[in-house]
C-alpha positions as CSV (number, residue, x, y, z in Angstrom):
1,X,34.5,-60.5,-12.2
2,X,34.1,-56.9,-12.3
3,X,30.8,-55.6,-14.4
4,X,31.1,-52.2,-16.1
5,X,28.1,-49.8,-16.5
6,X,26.8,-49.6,-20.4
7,X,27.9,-46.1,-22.3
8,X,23.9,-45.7,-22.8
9,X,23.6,-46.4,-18.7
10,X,26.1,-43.8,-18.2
11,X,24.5,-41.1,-20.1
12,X,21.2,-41.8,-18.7
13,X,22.9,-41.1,-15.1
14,X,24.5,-38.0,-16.2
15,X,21.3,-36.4,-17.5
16,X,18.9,-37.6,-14.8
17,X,21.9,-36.0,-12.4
18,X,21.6,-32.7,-14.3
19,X,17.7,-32.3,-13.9
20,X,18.1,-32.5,-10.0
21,X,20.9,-30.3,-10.0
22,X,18.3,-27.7,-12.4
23,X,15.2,-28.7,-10.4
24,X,15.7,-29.4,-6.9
25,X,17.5,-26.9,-4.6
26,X,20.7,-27.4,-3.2
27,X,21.2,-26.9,0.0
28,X,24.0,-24.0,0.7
29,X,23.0,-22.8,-2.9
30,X,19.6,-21.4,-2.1
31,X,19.8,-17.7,-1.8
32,X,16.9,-16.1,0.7
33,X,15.4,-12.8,0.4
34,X,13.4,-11.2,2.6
35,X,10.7,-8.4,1.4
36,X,9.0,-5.9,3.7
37,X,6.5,-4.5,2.5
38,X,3.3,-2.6,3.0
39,X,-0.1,-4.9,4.4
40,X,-1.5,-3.1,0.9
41,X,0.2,-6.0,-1.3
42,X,-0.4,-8.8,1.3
43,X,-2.4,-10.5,-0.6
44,X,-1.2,-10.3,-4.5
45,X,2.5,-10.6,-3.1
46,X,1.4,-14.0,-1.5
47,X,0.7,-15.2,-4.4
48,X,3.4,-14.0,-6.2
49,X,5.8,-15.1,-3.9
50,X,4.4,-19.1,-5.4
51,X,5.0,-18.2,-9.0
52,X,8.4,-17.1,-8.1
53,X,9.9,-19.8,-6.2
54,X,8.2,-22.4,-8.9
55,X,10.2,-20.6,-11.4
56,X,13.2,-20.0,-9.3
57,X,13.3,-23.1,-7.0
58,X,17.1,-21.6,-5.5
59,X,15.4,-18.8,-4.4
60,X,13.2,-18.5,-1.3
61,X,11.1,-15.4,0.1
62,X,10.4,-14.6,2.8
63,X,7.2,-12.1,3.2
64,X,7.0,-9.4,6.0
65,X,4.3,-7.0,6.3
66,X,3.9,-3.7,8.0
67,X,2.3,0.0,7.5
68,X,4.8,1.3,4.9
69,X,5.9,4.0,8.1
70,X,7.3,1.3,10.4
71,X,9.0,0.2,7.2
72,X,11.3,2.4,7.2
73,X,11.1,3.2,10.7
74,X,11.7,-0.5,11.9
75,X,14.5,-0.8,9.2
76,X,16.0,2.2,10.5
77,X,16.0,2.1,13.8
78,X,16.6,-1.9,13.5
79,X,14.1,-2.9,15.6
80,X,13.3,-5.8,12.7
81,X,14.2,-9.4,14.2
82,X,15.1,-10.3,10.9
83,X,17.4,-8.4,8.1
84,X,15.5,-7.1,4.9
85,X,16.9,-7.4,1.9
86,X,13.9,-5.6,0.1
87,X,11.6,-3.1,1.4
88,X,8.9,-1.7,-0.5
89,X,6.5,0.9,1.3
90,X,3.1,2.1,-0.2
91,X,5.1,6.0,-1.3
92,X,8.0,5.8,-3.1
93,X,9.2,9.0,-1.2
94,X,9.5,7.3,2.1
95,X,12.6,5.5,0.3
96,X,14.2,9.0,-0.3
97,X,13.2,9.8,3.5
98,X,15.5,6.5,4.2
99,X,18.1,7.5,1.4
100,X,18.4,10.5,3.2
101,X,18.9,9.8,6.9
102,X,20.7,7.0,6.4
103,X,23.4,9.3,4.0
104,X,23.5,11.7,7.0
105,X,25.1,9.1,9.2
106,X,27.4,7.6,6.1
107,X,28.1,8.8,2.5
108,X,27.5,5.9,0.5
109,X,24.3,5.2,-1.2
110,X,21.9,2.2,1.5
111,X,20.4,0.7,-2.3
112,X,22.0,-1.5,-4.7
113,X,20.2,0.1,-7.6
114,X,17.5,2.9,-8.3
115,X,14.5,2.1,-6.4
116,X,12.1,0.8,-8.8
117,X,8.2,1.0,-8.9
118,X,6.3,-2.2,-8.6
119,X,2.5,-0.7,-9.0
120,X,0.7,2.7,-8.4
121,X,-2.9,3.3,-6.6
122,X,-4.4,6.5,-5.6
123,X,-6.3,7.3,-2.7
124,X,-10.0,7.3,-2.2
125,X,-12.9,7.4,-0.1
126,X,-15.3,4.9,0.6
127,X,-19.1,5.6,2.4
128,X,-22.1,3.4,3.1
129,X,-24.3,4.0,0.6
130,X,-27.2,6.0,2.6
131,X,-24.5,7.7,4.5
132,X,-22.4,9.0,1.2
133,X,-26.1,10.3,-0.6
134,X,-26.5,12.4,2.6
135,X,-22.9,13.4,3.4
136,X,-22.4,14.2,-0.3
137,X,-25.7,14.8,-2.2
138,X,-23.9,16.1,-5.3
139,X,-22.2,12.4,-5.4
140,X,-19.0,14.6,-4.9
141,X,-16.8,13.6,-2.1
142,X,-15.9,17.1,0.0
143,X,-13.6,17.3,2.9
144,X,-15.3,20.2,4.4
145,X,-18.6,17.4,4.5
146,X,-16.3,15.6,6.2
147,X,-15.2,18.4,9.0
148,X,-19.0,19.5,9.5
149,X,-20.3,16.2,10.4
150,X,-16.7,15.7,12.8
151,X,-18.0,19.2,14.6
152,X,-21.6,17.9,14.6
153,X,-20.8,14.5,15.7
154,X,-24.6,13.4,14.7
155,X,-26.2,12.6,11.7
156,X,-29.3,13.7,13.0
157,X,-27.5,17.5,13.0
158,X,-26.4,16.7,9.6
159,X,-29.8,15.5,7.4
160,X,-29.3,12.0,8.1
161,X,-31.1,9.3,10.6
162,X,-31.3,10.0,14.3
163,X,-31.1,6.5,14.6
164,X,-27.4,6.7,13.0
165,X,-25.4,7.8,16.1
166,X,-22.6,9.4,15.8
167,X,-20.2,10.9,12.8
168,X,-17.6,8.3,12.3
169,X,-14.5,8.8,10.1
170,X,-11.8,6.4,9.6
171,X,-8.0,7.2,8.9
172,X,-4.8,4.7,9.8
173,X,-2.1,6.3,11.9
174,X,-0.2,9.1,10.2
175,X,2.9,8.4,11.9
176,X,2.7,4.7,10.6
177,X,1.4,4.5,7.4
178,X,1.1,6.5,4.2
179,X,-2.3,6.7,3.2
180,X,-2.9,8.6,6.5
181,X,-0.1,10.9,5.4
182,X,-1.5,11.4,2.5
183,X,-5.2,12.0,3.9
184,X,-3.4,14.9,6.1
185,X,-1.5,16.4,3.5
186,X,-4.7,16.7,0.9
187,X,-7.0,18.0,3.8
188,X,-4.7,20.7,4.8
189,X,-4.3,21.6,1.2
190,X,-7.8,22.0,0.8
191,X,-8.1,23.7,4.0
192,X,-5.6,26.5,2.9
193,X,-6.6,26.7,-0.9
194,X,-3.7,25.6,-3.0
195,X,-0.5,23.7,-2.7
196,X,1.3,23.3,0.9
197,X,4.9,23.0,2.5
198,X,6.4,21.9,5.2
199,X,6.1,25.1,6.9
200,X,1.9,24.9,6.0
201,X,1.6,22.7,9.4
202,X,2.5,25.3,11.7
203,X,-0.5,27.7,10.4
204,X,-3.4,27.7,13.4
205,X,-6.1,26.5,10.9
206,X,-3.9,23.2,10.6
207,X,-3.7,23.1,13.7
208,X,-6.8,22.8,14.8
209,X,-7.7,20.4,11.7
210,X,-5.6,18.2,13.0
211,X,-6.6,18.3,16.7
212,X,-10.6,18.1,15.4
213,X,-9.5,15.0,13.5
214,X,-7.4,13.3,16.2
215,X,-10.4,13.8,18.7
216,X,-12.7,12.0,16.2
217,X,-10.2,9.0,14.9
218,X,-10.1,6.8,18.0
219,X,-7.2,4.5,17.7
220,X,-6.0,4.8,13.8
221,X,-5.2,1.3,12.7
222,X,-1.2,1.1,11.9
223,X,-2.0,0.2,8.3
224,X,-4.3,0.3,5.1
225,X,-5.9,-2.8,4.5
226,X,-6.5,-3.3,8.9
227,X,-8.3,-0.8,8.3
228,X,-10.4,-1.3,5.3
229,X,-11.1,-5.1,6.7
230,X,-11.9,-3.1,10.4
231,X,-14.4,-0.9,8.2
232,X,-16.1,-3.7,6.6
233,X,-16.3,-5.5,10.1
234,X,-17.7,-2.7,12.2
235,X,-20.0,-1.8,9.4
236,X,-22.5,1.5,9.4
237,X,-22.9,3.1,12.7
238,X,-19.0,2.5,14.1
239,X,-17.8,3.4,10.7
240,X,-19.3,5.7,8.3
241,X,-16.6,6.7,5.9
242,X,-13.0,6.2,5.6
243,X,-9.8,7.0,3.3
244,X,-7.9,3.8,1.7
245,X,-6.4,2.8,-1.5
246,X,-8.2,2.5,-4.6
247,X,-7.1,-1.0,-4.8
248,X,-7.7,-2.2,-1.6
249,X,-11.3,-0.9,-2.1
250,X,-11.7,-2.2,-5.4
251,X,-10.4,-5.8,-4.0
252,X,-12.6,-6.1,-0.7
253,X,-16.1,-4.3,-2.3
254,X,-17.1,-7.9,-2.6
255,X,-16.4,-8.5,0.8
256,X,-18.2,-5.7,2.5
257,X,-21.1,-7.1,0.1
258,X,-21.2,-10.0,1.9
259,X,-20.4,-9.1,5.5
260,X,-23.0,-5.8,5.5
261,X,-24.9,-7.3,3.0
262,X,-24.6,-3.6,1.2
263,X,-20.9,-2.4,-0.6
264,X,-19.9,0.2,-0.1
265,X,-19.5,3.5,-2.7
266,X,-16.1,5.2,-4.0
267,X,-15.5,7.8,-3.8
268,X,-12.7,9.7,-5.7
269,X,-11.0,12.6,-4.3
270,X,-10.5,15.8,-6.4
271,X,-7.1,16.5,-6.3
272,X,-6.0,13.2,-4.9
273,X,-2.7,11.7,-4.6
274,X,-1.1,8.8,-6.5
275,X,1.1,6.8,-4.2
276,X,3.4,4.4,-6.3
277,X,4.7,0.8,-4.2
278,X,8.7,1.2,-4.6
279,X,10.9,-1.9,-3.9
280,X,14.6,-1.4,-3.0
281,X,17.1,-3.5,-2.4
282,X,19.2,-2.3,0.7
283,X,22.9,-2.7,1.4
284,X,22.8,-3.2,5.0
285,X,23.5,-6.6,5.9
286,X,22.6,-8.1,2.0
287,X,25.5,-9.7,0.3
288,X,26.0,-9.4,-3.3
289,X,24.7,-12.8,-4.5
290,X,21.3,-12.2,-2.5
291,X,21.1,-8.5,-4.2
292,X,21.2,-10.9,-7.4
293,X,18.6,-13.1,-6.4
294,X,16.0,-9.9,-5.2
295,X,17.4,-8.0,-8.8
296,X,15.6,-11.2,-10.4
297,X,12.2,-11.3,-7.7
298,X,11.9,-7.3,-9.1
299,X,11.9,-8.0,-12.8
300,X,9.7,-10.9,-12.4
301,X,7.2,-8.7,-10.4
302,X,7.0,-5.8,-13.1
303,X,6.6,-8.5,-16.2
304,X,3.1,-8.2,-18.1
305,X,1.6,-11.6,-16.2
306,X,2.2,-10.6,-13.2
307,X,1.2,-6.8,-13.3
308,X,-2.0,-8.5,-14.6
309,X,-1.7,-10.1,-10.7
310,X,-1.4,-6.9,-9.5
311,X,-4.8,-5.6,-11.3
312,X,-6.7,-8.4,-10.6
313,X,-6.1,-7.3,-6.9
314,X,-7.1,-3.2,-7.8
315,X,-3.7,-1.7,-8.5
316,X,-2.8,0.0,-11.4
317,X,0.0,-1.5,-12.9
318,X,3.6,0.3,-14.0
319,X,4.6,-1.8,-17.2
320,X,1.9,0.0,-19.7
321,X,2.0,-2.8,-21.8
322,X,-1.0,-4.1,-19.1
323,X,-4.5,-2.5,-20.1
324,X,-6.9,-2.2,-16.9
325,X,-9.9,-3.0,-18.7
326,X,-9.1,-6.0,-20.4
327,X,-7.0,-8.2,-17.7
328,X,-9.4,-11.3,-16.9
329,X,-11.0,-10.7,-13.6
330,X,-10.0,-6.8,-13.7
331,X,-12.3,-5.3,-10.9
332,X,-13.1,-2.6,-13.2
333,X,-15.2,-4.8,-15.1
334,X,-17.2,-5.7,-12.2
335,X,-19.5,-2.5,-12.4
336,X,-18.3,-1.3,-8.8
337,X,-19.9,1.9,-7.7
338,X,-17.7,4.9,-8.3
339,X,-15.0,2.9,-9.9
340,X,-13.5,4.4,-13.0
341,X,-10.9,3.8,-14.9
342,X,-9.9,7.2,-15.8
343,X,-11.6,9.6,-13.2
344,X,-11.9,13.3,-14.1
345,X,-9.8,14.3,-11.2
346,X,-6.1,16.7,-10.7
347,X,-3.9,14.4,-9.8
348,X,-0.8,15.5,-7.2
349,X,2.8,14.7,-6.4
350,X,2.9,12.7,-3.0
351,X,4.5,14.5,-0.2
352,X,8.2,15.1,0.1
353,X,9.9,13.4,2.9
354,X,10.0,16.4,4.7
355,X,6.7,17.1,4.7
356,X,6.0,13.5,5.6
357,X,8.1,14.7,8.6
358,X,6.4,17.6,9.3
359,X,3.0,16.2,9.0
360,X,4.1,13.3,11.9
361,X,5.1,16.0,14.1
362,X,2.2,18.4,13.8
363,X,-0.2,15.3,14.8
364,X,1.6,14.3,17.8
365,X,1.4,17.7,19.1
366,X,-2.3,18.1,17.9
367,X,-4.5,17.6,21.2
């Protein structure tokens, strides 16, 4: 005799059927997308990255990091063993530097959409504390400081212990990553009075900033936050002072508390530079339906709880909706030294992409 299934059987079926097709992914279905991005948003994208694919379960992403150079280097040159569908470097003028050669070789535009900011940090300078009082007695940081103790190479020539050693500054690879660029680009502009171009890195006192500098940073790290966690590592005596992110300083002061058993101090720079995280979503290789799923990863990113993410971790967020100083766990409620939450400083436009350019090539020649 044949049994039928009950109307109320039937309906249970159906909607038990529709919550795995909403809940669980389906294989074939699930869209990847794969973000490069700068080591500087390791961290807060990690975690990210869990809220995201909780809330979007036919989505996965895949993380890649590298200094925000060799993201568009790698991307360009395709030396990547995997194809990006997002890349997001620390400056969002490195994406125009992309834009543009990649134009040169074919007219239409490499991006899906505009390029759109994800979070903004400027660039500081951090010191051990008996170091930065001597280096900078005024508690202002000074690049020409900087450049005396680099031609003294001792801190005994310079006020400080004999016992210190030798003048170590820190900077990641200019020709990799953008807060190196940036570090060149302010110095020079200090060292010439005003604002630069691309043509300021062929003048002989450039020159010979560059080559003093490339003599005294052994081996720049190829990215921002090696560096900072090299800093904190080494400690006083192999590195003295250094230029990172705000944010990256802000996030690890707790560490270098606990490695060195001292922080270190921030310093802010006077004009600095802010650098603003840019995500884009390339054409190359990216079909339309996984531009869809990255379109959605970018408006989840810049949405008030998780630009709150992004603070927790020391960035300054982009939706202004998100207040620095009330976010739970904010590091600028943590009574850092030299933190501030508006510093009294000029604030400049990051380097063009061809002054990026011209910056790479006047420190490869610099000997």
């Amino acid at each position: 005799m044949k049994k039928f299934k009950s109307p109320q059987k039937t309906s249970i079926a159906i909607i038990l059927g529709s919550l795995v097709l909403t809940y669980v992914p389906i294989p074939g279905l699930q869209q990847t997308v794969i973000v490069v991005s700068g080591t500087e948003l390791q961290e807060p994208l990690q975690q990210l990255e869990r809220k995201f694919e909780q809330a979007n379960p036919n989505i996965k992403l895949e993380l890649k990091f590298q200094g925000s150079q060799d993201v568009i280097n790698n991307f360009l040159d395709q030396k990547n063993d995997f194809k990006a569908t997002v890349l997001i470097p620390a400056n969002g003028e490195l994406l125009t530097e992309l834009s543009e050669r990649l134009r040169a070789t074919n007219n239409n535009d490499p991006f899906y959409d505009t390029p759109q900011p994800i979070a903004k940090t400027l660039l500081v300078a951090i010191a051990w504390p008996e170091r930065g009082k001597v280096l900078f007695p005024n508690g202002r940081f000074q690049w020409n400081r900087i450049e005396q103790a680099m031609q003294a190479n001792s801190w005994g020539k310079i006020g400080g212990s004999s016992n210190w050693g030798s003048f170590d500054f820190v900077t990641t690879d200019p020709t990799r990553s953008n807060s190196g660029q940036v570090t060149l680009n302010l110095w020079s502009a200090t060292k010439l009075g005003g604002n630069i171009n691309s043509n300021s890195f062929n003048d002989p006192t450039v020159q010979t900033l560059f080559s003093l500098i490339k003599k005294s940073v052994y081996q720049p790290p190829r990215s921002t936050d090696i560096l900072l966690q090299e800093f904190i590592a080494r400690g006083p005596n192999d590195a003295d002072v250094a230029t990172v992110y705000e944010s990256i300083a802000l996030y690890r002061w707790q560490q270098s508390a606990a490695t060195q058993g001292k922080p270190y101090q921030i310093y802010y720079l006077n004009p600095s530079i802010e650098s603003t995280a840019t995500a884009a979503i390339v054409r190359r290789d990216v079909d339309g339906g996984t531009a869809n799923a990255a379109k959605k990863f970018l408006e989840f990113v810049t949405q008030p709880e998780q630009q709150a993410i992004l603070v927790q971790y020391g960035f300054r967020p982009v939706n202004k909706t998100v207040d620095l100083k009330t976010v739970p766990g904010s590091p600028w409620k943590q009574n850092i030294p030299g933190a501030e939450v508006t510093p009294s400083i000029q604030t400049l436009q990051p380097p063009n992409s061809q002054t990026i350019t011209e910056i790479q090539r006047a420190w490869e020649r610099a000997n």
